[in-house]
FIKOL-945799 format. One record per residue (C-alpha): residue number from 1; residue in one letter; z, x, y. Coordinates in steps of 0.5 Angstrom, whole numbers, plus 500, padded with zeros to 3 digits. Last residue first. Layout:
<pts>
+------+------+-----+-----+-----+
| resi | resn |  pz |  px |  py |
+------+------+-----+-----+-----+
|  NUM |    A |   Z |   X |   Y |
...
+------+------+-----+-----+-----+
</pts>
This chain:
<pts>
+------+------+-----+-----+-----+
| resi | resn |  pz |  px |  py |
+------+------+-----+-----+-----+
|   96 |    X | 719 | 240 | 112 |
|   95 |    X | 720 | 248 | 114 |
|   94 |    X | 727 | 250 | 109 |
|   93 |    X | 726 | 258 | 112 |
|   92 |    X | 727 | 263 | 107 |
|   91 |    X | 724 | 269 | 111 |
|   90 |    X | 720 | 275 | 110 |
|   89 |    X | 718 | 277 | 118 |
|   88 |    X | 713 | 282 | 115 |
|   87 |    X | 709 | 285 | 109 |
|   86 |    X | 706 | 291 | 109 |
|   85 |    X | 700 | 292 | 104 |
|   84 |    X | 695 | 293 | 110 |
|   83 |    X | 698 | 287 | 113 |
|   82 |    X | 701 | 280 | 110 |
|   81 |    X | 706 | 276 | 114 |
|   80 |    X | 711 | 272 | 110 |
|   79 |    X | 715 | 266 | 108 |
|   78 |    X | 720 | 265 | 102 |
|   77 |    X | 720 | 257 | 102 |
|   76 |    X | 725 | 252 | 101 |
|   75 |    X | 724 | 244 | 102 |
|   74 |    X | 725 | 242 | 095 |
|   73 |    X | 726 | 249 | 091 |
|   72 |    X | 723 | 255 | 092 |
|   71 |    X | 715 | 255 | 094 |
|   70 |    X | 711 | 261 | 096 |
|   69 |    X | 708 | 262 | 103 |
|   68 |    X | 704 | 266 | 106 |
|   67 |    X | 702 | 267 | 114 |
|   66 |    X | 697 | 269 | 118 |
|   65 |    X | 695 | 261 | 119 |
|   64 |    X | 702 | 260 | 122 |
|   63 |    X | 699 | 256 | 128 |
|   62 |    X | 695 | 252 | 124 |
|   61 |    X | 695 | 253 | 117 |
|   60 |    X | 699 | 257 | 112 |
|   59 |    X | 696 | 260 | 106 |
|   58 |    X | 699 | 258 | 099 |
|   57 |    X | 703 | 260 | 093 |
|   56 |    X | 705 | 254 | 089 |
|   55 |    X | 711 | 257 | 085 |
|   54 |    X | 710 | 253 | 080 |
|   53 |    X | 703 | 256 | 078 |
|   52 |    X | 707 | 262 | 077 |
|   51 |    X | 705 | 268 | 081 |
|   50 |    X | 702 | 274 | 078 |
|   49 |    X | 694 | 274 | 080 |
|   48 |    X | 697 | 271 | 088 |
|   47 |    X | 701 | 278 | 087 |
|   46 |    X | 695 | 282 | 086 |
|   45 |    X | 691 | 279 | 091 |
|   44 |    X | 696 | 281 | 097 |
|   43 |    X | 696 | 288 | 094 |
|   42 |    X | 699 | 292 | 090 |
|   41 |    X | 704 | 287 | 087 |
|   40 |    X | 712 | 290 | 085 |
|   39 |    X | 715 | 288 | 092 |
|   38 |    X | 711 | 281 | 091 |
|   37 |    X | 713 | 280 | 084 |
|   36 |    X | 721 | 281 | 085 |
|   35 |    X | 722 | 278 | 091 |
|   34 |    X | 720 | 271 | 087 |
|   33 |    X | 724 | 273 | 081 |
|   32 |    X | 729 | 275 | 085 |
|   31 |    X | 728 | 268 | 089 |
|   30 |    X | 728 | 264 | 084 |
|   29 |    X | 735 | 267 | 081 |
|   28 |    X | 738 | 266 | 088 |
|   27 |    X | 736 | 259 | 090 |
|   26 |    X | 743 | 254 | 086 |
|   25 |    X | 747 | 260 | 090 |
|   24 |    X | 745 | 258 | 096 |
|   23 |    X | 744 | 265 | 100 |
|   22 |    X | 749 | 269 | 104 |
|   21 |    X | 753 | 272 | 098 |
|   20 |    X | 747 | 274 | 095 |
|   19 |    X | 748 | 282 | 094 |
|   18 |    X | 744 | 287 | 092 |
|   17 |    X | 746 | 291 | 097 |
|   16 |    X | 739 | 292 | 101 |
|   15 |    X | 734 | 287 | 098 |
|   14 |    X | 740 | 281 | 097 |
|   13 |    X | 743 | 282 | 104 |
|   12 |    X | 736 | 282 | 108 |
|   11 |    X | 735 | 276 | 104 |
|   10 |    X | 742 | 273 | 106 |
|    9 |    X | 740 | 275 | 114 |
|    8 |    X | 733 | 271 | 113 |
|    7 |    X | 729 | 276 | 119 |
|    6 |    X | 725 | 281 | 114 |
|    5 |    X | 722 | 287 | 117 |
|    4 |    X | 718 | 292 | 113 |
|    3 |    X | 717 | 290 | 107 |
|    2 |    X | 713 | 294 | 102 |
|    1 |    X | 708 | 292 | 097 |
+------+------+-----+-----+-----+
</pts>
């Protein structure tokens, strides 16, 4: 899929120079993995068939229900939107 916007300046840092000085170091390996599945899935469905069980892949509820989240570490989730293919507002927001 393609990212359209991302809005955590350390995962817009890492995507475009491959550089993730602005990212805990201990998250990186798990967010390149996870970075790389959602950029090489078709679809959002897709992605779901590939992510890890530990990744806990989900819909958000509430006010976030457009949104997808996957889990990192402890509190830390990559979160985005989803549309026609797109994915938008890409964060790594620690959310509990």
């Amino acid at each position: 899929m393609v990212i359209r916007s991302v809005r955590h300046r350390g995962l817009r840092w890492l995507l475009e120079n491959d550089d993730p000085r602005f990212l805990r170091s201990d998250l990186v390996p798990r967010v390149r993995r996870i970075l790389t599945v959602l950029i090489l899935a078709e679809d959002i469905d897709s992605f779901a068939g590939n992510a890890r069980r530990g990744w806990r892949f989900h819909r958000l509820t509430g006010d976030r229900k457009h949104e997808w989240s996957v889990w990192v570490s402890g509190n830390w989730r990559i979160t985005f939107a989803e549309e026609d293919g797109y994915i938008d507002h890409l964060n790594l927001e620690d959310y509990h």
